[in-house]
N, C-alpha and C positions, 0 to 999 in steps of 0.2 A: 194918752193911749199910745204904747208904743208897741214893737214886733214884739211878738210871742217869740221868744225860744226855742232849737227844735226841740229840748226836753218836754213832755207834754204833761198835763198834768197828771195823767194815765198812768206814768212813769213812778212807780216808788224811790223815794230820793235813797233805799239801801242798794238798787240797783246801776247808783252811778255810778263810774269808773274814779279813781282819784286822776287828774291829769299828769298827762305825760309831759318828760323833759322834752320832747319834740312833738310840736303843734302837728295834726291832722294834717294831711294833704288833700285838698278838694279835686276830685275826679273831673264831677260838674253838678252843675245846678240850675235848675230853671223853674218856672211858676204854673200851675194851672188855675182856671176859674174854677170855681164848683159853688154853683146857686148864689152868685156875687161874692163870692169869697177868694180872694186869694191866697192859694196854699202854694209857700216856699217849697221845695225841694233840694237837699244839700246832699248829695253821694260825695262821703268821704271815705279815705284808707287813714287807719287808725295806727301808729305805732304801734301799740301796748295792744294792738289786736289783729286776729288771723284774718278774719272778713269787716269787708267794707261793708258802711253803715249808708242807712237811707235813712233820714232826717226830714220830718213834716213841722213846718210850722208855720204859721197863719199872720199874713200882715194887719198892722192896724188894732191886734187884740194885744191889750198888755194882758200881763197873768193875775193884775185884780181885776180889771175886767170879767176876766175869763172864771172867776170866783164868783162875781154877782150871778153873771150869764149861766153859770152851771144851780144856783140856786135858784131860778126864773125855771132852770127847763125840770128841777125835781120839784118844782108848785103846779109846774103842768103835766106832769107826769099824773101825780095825784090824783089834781079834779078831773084832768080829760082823761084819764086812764088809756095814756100814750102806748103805755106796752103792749096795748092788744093791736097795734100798729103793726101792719106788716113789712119787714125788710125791702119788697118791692112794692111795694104802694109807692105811688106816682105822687111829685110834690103838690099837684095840683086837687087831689085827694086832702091832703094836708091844710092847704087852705081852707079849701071849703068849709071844714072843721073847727080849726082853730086857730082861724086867723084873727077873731074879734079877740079874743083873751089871750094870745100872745102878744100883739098890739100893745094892749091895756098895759100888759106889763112891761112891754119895752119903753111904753109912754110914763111910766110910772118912775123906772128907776137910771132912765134917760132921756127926762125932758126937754136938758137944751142941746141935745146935737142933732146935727144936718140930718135930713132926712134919707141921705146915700149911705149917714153910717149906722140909721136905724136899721135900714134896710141890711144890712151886710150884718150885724149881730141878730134881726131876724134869720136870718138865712145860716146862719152859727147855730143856732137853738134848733131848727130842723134838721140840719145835717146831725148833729149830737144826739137827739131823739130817735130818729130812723134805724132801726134795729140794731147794729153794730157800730155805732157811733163812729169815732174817728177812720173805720175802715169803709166807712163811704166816700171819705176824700183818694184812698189808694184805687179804690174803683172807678175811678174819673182822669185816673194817671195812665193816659195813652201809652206809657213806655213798659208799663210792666205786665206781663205774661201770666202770673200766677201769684198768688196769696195765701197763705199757711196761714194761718191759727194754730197750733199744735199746744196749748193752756193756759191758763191763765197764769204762767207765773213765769213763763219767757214771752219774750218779744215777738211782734208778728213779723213773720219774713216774708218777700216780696222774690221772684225772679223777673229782674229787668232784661227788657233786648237785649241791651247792650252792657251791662256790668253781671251779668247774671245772679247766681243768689245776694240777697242783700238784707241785715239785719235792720229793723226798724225802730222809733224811739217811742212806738205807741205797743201799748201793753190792753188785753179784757181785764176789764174791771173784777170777773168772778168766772167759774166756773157756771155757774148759773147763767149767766150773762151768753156765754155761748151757746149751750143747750136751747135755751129759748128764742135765742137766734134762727139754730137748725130747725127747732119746732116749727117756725113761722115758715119758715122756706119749704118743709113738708106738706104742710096746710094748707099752701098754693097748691101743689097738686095732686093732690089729696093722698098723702099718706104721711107716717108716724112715725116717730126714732124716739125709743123708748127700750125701754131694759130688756124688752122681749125684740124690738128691732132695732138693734144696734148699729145699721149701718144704713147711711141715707144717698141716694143718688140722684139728683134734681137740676134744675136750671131757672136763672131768672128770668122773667120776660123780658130783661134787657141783653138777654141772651150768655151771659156767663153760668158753664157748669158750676155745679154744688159737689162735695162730696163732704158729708160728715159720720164722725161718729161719737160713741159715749163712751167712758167708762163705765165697768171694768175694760172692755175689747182694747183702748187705751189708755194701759195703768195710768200715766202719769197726766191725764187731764182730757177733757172733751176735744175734739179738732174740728176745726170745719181749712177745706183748701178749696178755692175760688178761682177757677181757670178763667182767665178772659179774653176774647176775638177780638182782632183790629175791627175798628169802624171805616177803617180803609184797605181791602184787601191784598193781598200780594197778586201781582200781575207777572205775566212774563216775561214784559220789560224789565218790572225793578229787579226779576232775577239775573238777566244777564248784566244789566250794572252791577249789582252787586257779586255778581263772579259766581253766583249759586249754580248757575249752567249759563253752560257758553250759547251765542247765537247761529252753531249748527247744528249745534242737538236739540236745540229747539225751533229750528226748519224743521228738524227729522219728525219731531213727536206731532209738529201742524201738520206735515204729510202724512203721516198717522191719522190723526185723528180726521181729517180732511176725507178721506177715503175709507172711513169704519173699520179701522183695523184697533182692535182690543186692548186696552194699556190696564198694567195692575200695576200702582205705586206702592212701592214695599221700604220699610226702612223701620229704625226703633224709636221706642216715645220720643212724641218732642223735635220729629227730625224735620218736619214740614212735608207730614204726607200728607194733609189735607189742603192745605194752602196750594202745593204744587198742585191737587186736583183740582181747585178751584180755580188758578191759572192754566190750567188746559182745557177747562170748559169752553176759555174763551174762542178756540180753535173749531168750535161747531158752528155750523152751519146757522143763520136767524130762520130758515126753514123749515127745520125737525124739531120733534117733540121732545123733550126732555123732564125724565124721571128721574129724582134725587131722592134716594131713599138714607134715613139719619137716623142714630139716637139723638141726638141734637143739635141743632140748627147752626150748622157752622159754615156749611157752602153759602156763598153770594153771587150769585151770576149776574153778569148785566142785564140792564132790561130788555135791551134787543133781543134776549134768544125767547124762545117760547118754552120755561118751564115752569115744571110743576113741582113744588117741593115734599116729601111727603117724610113723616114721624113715627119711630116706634111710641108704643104706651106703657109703661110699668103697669104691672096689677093693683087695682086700690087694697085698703085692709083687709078685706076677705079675700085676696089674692084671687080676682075676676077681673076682667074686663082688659088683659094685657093683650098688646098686639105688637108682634113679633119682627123683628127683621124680615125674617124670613113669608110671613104673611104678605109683608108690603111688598116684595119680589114678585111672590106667584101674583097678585092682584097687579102690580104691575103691566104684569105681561099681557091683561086686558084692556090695557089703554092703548093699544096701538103705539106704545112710545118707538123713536125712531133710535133714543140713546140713554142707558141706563146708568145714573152714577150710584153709585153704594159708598157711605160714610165709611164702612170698616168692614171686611170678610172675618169674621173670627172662628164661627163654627162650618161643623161638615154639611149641614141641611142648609145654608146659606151661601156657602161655597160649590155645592152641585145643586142650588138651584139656579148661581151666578152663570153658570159655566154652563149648562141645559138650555138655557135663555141666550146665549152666545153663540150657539150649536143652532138656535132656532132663527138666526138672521138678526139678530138685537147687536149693536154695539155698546160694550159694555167697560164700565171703566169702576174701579175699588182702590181701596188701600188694604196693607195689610200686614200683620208685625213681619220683621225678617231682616237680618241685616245684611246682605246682600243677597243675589238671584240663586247662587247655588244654595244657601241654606232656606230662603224664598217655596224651591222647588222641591225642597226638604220635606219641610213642614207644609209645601200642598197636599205633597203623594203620602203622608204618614199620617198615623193618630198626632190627633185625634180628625183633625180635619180631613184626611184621608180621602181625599178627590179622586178620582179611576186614573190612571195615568192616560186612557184612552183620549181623556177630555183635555188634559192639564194644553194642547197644542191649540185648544180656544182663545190663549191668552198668545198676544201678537209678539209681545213687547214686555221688559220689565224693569220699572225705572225704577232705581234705589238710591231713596234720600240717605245723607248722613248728615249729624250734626258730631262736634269733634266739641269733646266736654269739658277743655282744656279751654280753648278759646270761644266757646260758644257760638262758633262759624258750623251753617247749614248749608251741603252745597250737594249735586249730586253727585255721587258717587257710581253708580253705572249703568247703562245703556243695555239691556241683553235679552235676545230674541230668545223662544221657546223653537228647540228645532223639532220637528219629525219625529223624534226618538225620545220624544219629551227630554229631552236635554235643555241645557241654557248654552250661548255661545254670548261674550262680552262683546260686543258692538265697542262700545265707547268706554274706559277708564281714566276716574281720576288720579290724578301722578299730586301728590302731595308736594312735593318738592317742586314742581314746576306751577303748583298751586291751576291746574288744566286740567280740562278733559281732554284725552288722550284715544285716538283712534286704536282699538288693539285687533279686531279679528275682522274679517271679510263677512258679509250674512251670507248664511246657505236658505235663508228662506224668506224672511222679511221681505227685501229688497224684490226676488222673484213673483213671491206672493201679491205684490203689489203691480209689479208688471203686468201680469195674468187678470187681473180683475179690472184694470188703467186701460189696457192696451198699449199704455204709455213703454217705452224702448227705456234702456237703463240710461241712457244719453238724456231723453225728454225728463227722466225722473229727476236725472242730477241737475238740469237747468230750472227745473220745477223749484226744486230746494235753495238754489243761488238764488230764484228770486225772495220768496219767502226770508232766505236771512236778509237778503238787503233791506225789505219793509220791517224786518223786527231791528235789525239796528239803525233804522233811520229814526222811528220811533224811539227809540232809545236814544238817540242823538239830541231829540227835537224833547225830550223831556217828557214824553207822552206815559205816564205812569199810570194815571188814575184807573180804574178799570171800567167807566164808562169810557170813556176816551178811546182806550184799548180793544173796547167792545166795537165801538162804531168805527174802525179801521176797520176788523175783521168783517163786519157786515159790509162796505164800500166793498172788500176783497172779491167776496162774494155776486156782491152786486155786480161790480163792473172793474174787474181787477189789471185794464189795462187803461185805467182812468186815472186809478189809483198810483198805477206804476210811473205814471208819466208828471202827475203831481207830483210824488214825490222827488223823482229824479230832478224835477226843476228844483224843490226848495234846497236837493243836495250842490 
């Protein structure tokens, strides 16, 4: 039994390349587990090709192996009628079921090896089984962001953190193969992607978006794309390591957030407008109550704070029973919450309800498309979202993410209060060339507005913020990334932030 190849067997051998006179260049490569299995990873750049390849294959399986193993799992296919299996059915589900006659047959046509590499070819025959076959091992690939299917007769594409789009060597078996996929993922929550509903939008309970659709709507073949969340979230630390903002614009946004002044993260797909709201959660108080309104469950706050996470509902097939963003806001506003986050503002009844609820003593914090604060305040005050300009002055603050599509670097991009005059004024700009954020305008209201509710003198405010950066860059010094970790500084702060102060100053 030797490595598998990353060619898979998924792969039709008309779809290989003839080799080039100069050998691939490996980017990188590394291994993950999935259900005792080790799956290679090779990101290479191709001569003879425009994008770099991402390459799965499996140690320990040779490809006659992998010939019996694929004949064992269509005999269980058959009797256990595997396919009414659902894509996220849990392994232990699987067992239960049909662990004596998968057994039987691994004992049958591999009687004399160890029992570590029965078990690792059991666990090959489930991973293969489980509704999308080989794209259950890219679901277990902590580095990559998103997964295409776009037909059965190109390759599945992946966007990794760090290499971004990336062609792969594993192919669907059919057209069929996907639809039934997306059907399965419908059925979890109860609706249908069928000729009359062409377009599917879902989530797994392991918390990755769905979005599929059928042909005709895409001529050239079925699609399903698979957004997936870190299981470790981005913090406010690992942002200023990694240069995404610096550590005094993120004093600034804790002295924001610290004293209930309003922040709306604005920026385009993909640029980490929810990530950065989930790194300023950690800036609230473990006191207050907190409201997280989502279509899908992408915030992760620490356990310290006290909240409540709450879900829009699609309509089942008779289009009933759907509960609205905008629903979860006004119902909101009867919990007593002391801080509102909102997943996404998109329309105008979810955006004058955001800003009505800010007006009424709530702090309140969103994302929302825009690529910077002037077009931001564009598309508040216009159709179709057309907010009163009277209210647009509820929002304190307006941070806007970018991500730069060349390099795949997210960092932000700018700092800009909402003045009086419903205007924007830039606070903070990033200078590309100096790869910084960049001080550019005086506030004519933040700053005061903060005063006024503080008591605090602009003097107390500034030494307020010197402290504040020095515990996010000692943290950042001290390797403090996790976001519990990060969480329980912020609670100490709270608690007792001249205990805090004095710690840390010794470990510096």
């Amino acid at each position: 039994m030797g490595e598998e190849q990353p060619t898979t067997s998924s792969v039709p051998a008309a779809k290989q390349r003839a080799p080039a006179a100069e050998g691939p260049k490996i980017l990188e490569q590394y291994s993950t587990q999935v259900r005792n299995i080790q799956v290679n990873v090779v990101i290479e750049a191709k001569p003879d090709s425009y994008t770099s390849t991402y390459g799965v294959s499996i140690s320990g399986i040779s490809k006659t192996t992998e010939i019996i193993l694929e004949e064992i799992r269509e005999e269980l296919i058959r009797k256990m009628e595997l396919e009414d299996l659902s894509v996220d059915e849990s392994t232990g589900e699987v067992d239960r079921q049909f662990d004596a006659e998968l057994n039987r047959q691994i004992n049958l046509y591999f009687a004399y090896e160890a029992d570590e590499t029965k078990n690792v070819l059991r666990s090959y025959i489930l991973s293969r089984s489980l509704g999308m076959g080989y794209v259950d091992f890219l679901l277990h690939d902590v580095h990559l962001e998103e997964i295409a299917i776009d037909n059965a007769h190109d390759p599945i594409w992946v966007y990794h953190r760090k290499w971004g789009w990336l062609q792969t060597n594993i192919y669907m078996s059919s057209e069929d193969q996907i639809q039934q996929a997306a059907s399965r993922i419908g059925r979890n929550v109860g609706r249908q992607i069928n000729t009359l509903n062409p377009l599917l939008d879902a989530f797994l309970s392991s918390g990755e978006r769905v979005n599929a659709t059928i042909s005709p709507i895409t001529p050239r073949g079925n699609t399903i794309t698979l957004r997936k969340f870190s299981d470790d979230p981005w913090t406010i630390t690992k942002f200023v390591q990694n240069k995404t903002i610096s550590s005094e614009v993120a004093a600034m946004l804790w002295q924001a957030i610290q004293f209930e002044m309003s922040i709306l993260v604005v920026g385009g797909t993909a640029s980490g407008k929810t990530s950065t709201l989930n790194a300023l959660a950690n800036f609230i108080p473990p006191n207050q109550r907190i409201i997280s309104i989502e279509d899908t469950r992408e915030l992760r706050l620490a356990s310290y704070l006290y909240w409540v996470p709450m879900m829009t509902r699609l309509p089942n097939a008779e289009g009933k029973g759907a509960v609205s963003m905008e629903d979860l806001l006004v119902n909101s506003l009867r919990m007593r919450p002391d801080r509102i986050l909102v997943g996404e503002v998109r329309r105008k009844a979810e955006a004058e309800t955001l800003f009505e609820a800010i007006h009424t003593g709530h702090s309140c914090y969103g994302t929302f498309h825009a690529n910077d604060a002037r077009e931001a305040v564009a598309r508040l005050t216009n159709d179709p979202v057309n907010v009163p300009k009277a209210l647009l002055p509820a929002i304190n603050l307006l941070l806007v993410q970018f991500r730069n599509r060349r390099t795949g670097k997210r960092c932000t991009f700018q700092v800009a209060e909402v003045t009086d005059k419903c205007e924007h004024n830039v606070l903070y700009q990033y200078d590309v060339k100096r790869d910084a954020l960049v001080r550019q305008n005086k506030s004519s209201r933040f700053v005061q507005e903060l005063s006024l509710f503080t008591g605090l003198s602009e003097a107390e405010l500034q030494a307020d913020l010197k402290e504040k950066q020095f515990i996010i860059e000692s943290l950042v010094r001290g390797k403090v990334f996790n976001i519990e970790r990060v969480g329980k500084t912020m609670a100490d702060y709270y608690a007792d932030k001249e205990s805090l102060l004095k710690r840390l100053k010794g470990k510096n």
